[in-house]
Every structure is written in structure tokens, then in C-alpha cells.
C-alpha positions as CSV (number, residue, x, y, z in Angstrom):
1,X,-2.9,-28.9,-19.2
2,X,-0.6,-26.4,-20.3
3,X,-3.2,-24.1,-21.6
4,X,-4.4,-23.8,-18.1
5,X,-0.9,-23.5,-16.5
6,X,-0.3,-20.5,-18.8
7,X,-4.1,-18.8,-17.9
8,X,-2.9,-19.5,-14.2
9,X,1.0,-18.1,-14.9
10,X,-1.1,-14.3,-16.7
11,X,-3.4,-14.4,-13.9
12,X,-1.0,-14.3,-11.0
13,X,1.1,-11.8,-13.0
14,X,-1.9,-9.6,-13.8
15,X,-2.5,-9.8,-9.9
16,X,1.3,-9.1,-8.7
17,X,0.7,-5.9,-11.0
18,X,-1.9,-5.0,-8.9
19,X,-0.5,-5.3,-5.7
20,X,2.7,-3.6,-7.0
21,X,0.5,-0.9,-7.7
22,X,-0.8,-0.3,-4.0
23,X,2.6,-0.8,-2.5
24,X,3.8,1.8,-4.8
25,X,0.7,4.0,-4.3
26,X,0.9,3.8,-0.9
27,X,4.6,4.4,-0.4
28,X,4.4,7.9,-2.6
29,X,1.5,8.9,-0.1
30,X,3.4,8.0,2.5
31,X,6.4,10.1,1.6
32,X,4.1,13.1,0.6
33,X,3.2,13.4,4.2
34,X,4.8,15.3,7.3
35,X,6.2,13.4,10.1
36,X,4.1,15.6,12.7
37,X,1.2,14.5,11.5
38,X,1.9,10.8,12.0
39,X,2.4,10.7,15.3
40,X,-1.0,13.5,16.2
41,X,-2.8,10.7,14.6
42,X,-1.5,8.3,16.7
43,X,0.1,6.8,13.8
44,X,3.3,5.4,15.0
45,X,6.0,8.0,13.3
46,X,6.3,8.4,9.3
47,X,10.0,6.4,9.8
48,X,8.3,3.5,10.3
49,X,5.3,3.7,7.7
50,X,7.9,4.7,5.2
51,X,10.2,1.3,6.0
52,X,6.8,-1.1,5.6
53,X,5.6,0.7,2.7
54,X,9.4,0.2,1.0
55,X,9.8,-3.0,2.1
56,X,6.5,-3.7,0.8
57,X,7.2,-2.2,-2.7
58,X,10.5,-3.9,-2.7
59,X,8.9,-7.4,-2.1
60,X,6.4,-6.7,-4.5
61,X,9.1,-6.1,-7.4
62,X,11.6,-8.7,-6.5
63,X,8.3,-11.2,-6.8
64,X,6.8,-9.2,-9.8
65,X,10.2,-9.4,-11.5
66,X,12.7,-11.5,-10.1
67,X,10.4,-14.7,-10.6
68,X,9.3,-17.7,-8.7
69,X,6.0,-17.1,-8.0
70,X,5.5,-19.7,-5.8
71,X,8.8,-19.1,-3.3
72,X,7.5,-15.0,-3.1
73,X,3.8,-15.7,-2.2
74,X,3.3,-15.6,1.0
75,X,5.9,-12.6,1.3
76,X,4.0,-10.8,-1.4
77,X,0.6,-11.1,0.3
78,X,2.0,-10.0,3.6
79,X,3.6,-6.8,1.5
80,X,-0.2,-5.8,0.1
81,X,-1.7,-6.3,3.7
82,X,0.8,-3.9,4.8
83,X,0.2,-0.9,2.4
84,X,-3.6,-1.9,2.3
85,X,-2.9,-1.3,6.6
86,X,-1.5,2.2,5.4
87,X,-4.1,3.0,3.1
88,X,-7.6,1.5,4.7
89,X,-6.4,2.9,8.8
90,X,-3.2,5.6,9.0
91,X,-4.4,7.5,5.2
92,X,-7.7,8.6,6.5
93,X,-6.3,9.5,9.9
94,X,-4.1,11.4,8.4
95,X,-6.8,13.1,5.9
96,X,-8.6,13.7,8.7
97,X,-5.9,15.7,11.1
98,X,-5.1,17.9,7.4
99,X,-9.0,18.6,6.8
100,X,-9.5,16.8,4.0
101,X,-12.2,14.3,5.0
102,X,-14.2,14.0,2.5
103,X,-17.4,14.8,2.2
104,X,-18.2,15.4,5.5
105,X,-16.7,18.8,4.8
106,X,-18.3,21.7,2.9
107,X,-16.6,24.7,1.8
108,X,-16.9,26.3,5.9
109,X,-15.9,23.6,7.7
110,X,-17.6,20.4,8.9
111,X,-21.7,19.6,8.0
């Protein structure tokens, strides 16, 4: 029994890594942007993405590090389903509006 209560301790651990890892990477993308572009995507305005993606990343560490898995887990999910938001809907939006998409661009402009 306490073999599997440790496996179960490393695997949520080796999860909360992850998730720290998205909140920070996408609170550093978020901050790497310029507020105009937020709000010609449509994106609410970079104030805001900034204060979910640092309260996310916040979250994320006090759960990571401060203990008590099972008291943070529902706050910690709700913190990777916010950056996840960020990066899966307002990243691309904003790759878009810069003319980065992808590869839907070649080197004159769009195929």
C-alpha cells in the first residue's frame, strides 16, 4: 500500500511539473506580446491575459511547492485550463494578426 501511495505521490508531482511548465510558458508569451495586438484580435486586452496567466503560474507553484496536493487540485486544474485557453485560442490569433501563421505562409505572403 505504500508503494502505490508513493507511485501516486511522483506521478502527480511529475504532472504539477508539467502544468507549471505551460502556465509559465504561456505567461512569457503573453508578456512578449504588444497590447495592440490583443484587442485587433479580439482578444480581450493583454492586462487581462497577463493577470490569468500570473495567477495561473502562481497557483501552479504554491500547489507545486507549497504542498497539499489534494487542497490545490481543483485550483491547479482550473490554472492549466486557463494558459491552455491562452495558448490553444488568443496565441494563434495573435500569430495570425503578426504573420506568422505557419505554414500557410511562404516566403511572399499567404499560399
Amino acid at each position: 500500500m505504500l508503494i502505490a501511495y508513493e507511485i501516486q505521490e511522483w506521478l502527480y508531482r511529475g504532472l504539477g511539473y508539467v502544468a507549471l511548465g505551460i502556465e509559465l510558458w504561456a505567461l512569457i508569451d503573453c508578456v512578449g506580446r504588444k497590447g495592440e495586438h490583443f484587442q485587433a484580435a479580439f482578444k480581450r486586452t493583454k492586462g487581462f491575459w497577463i493577470g490569468m496567466t500570473a495567477a495561473a503560474t502562481a497557483i501552479g507553484a504554491l500547489s507545486l511547492f507549497g504542498g497539499g496536493f489534494g487542497t490545490w487540485m481543483l485550483f491547479q486544474l482550473a490554472a492549466v485550463i486557463a494558459a491552455s485557453v491562452y495558448l490553444a485560442d488568443v496565441k494563434p490569433a495573435l500569430n495570425e494578426l503578426k504573420g506568422s501563421g505557419g505554414s500557410a505562409y511562404g516566403p511572399y505572403g499567404p499560399w
